[in-house]
N, C-alpha and C positions, 0 to 999 in steps of 0.2 A: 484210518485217518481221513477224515471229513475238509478237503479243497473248498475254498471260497470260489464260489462263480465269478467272472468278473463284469456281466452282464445279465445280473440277477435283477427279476421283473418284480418281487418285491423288496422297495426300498425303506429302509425307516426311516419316517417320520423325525425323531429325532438330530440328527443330522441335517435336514434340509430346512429346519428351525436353525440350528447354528448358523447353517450359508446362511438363511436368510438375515439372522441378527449381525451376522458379520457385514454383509453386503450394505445394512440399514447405517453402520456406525462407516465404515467405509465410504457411504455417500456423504452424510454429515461432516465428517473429517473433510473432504474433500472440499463439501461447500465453505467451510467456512477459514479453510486456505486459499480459497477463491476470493473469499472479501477483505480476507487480509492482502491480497496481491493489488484488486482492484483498489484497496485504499491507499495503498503507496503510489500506486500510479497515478490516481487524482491531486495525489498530496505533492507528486514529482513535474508533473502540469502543472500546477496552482504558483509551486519554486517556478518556474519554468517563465509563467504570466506575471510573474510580479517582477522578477528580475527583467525583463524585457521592457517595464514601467517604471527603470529605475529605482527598487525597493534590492536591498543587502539581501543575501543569504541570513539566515536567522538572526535578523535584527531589529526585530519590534516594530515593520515598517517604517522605517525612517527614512526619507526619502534622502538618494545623494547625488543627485540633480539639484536640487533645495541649495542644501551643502556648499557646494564647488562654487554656486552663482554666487552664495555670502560673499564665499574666499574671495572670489575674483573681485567686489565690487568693493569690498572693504581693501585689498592691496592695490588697487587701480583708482580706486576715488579720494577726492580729495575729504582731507582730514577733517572734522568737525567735532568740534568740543573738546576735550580734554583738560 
């Protein structure tokens, strides 16, 4: 009965083609879970700059600063026309 060495000096070929295909799909994968991260995080910035500019959470940029000034000047001003 013939033992595998566990530190045999020739290795095949075959096998270090898989590592290496494995290792190729492995980075890919990797990278482009990286720009799916970085795009949320641009995307979580950008929420982040607009609500601070007074624009809603997913609302078509509408501004409600705008808004609130109508309210206030139409129930504080005097009436006109009707």
């Amino acid at each position: 009965m013939k033992l595998p060495l566990p530190f045999r000096r020739d290795r095949p070929i075959i096998p270090s083609a898989n590592a290496q295909d494995h290792a190729e799909r492995l980075i890919a994968e990797s990278l482009r879970m990286l720009g799916q991260v970085c795009s949320k995080v641009a995307d979580a910035i950008e929420a982040q700059r607009l609500e601070r500019q007074g624009y809603a959470h997913n609302s078509y940029l509408r501004r409600l600063d705008k808004d609130e000034d109508d309210d206030a000047k139409k129930s504080s001003g005097p009436g006109t026309g009707g």
